[in-house]
Every structure is written in structure tokens, then in C-alpha cells.
C-alpha positions, 0 to 999 in steps of 0.5 A: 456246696460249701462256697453256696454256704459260706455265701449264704452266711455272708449275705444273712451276716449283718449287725442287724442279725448279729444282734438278733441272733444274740438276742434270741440265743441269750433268750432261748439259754435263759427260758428254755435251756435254764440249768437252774430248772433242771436239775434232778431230784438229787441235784445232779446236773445235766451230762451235757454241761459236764467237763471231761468226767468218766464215763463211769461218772456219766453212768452214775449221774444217769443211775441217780437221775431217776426214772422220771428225769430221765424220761424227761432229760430224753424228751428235752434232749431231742426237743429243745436242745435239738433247736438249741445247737441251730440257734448258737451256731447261726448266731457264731457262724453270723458273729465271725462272718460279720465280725471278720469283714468288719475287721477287713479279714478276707484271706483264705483261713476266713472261710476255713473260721466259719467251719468251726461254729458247724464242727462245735454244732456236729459235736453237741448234736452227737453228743446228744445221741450218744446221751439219749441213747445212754439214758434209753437203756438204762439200766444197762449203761455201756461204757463205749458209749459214755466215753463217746460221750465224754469225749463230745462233751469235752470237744463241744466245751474246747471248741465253743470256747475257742470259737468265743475266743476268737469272736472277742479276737476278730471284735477287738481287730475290728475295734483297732482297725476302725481307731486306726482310721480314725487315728490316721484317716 
């Protein structure tokens, strides 16, 4: 099943897609997922942009959101930022797939990259349970499950910038390779 996968994101991996997928990521994180507009009525920002703060942090922020955002934070976490994780790790699992036979990378680790995008997607999907969870029981706030969390959100960040870190690294090897042969044809 995995080498079925891995096929299907080699085949969809073209410049052409690459591209639209950014175009649709970049759209859907300014119009829908806007951090701007959804701030709380005491400007506290959504946990899902949060880095490594406490869980006793986590269950202020959900206390100081009021009823209202929190009712509205539980319906955008399990609408729009259930859509979001797909449209982000389809555009990176595209961007390294494309990137890296671009580049001429076809070793056994190539395979092996383009698990990372799913592994950042399987940590904002959980991290998203584990907040709308928190904000369906308020005003109980378990602590287990703010550190659980805490540490997805914090594994969501590190791994999504990891992941951008080596799509610059696999555009650059691309840029190389293709000066090199023009340098030396």
C-alpha cells in the first residue's frame, strides 16, 4: 500500500500541480484560515498557532476565549482546519516528489521524505482532536490532554519546518544540478 502511495504522488508530482497546489494552499491560508480574523474577544490567538507553551497555558487561553469563540473555534477546527492539513500536505508531499526527481534524487531515503509531510499531517489532525476536545469540556480542562496538546503542536511546528527546510534544500540541489549542466554540458 505504501509503494501504491508513493506512485500515486510521483505520478500527480508535476510543475503544473506543484504550482497549483501552492496557489491553493497560499489562497486557502489567507481567506479561510486568516489568523487575523480569528482572534478572540481578548486577543488570544488560536492554540493551534501556539509554540510549546504549557498545558496550564493552553487551559487559560480556552478559559479567556469565551463561550462564543470557543463554540465557533470547535466548528472551524473540525471544518476548515480538517480540509487545511489535506491541502498543505498534498502541496509538500508534490513539492518534494517533484522537487527531488527534478534534482535527480532517486535513492532509497527519497521514499522515506515523502513520509514526512503525512507525519506532520497526522500531528495537526490529533492535535486538532485533542483541542477540540479540550474546548468541548470546558469548564473542566484536563491537563493530560493539554500536555498531549502541547507536545502535537509542538511536533506539528518542528516537523513542518523541517519539512520546508529541506524542500528549499532539494530546490536548491535542483538549481545546482541544473547550472551544472549547463556549465558542463
Amino acid at each position: 500500500m505504501k509503494q501504491r502511495f508513493i506512485q500515486l504522488i510521483n505520478r500527480l508530482a508535476t510543475g503544473r500541480n506543484f504550482i497549483m497546489m501552492i496557489i491553493v494552499w497560499l489562497s486557502y491560508a489567507m481567506l479561510v484560515m486568516d489568523p487575523s480574523g480569528s482572534s478572540s474577544p481578548n486577543n488570544i490567538g488560536p492554540i493551534d498557532l501556539t509554540f510549546a507553551v504549557s498545558p496550564t497555558v493552553i487551559c487559560n487561553m480556552i478559559e479567556a476565549y469565551g463561550e462564543a469563540f470557543r463554540q465557533d473555534y470547535i466548528w472551524a477546527a473540525i471544518i476548515w482546519d480538517s480540509i487545511y492539513p489535506l491541502i498543505y500536505g498534498l502541496t509538500m508531499l508534490l513539492g518534494f516528489s517533484y522537487g527531488m526527481s527534478r534534482a535527480g534524487i532517486n535513492s532509497a531515503y527519497k521514499d522515506n521524505l515523502l513520509l514526512l509531510p503525512l507525519l506532520v499531517v497526522g500531528a495537526d489532525y490529533s492535535e486538532n482532536i485533542g483541542i477540540v476536545t479540550l474546548l468541548s469540556t470546558y469548564p473542566s480542562c484536563s491537563l493530560d490532554v493539554a500536555s498531549f496538546v502541547t507536545i502535537l503542536v509542538t511536533v506539528k511546528w518542528v516537523m513542518a519546518i523541517l519539512c520546508l527546510i529541506l524542500l528549499i534544500v532539494v530546490f536548491f540541489l535542483f538549481l545546482y544540478r541544473k547550472l551544472q549542466s549547463h556549465i558542463n554540458p
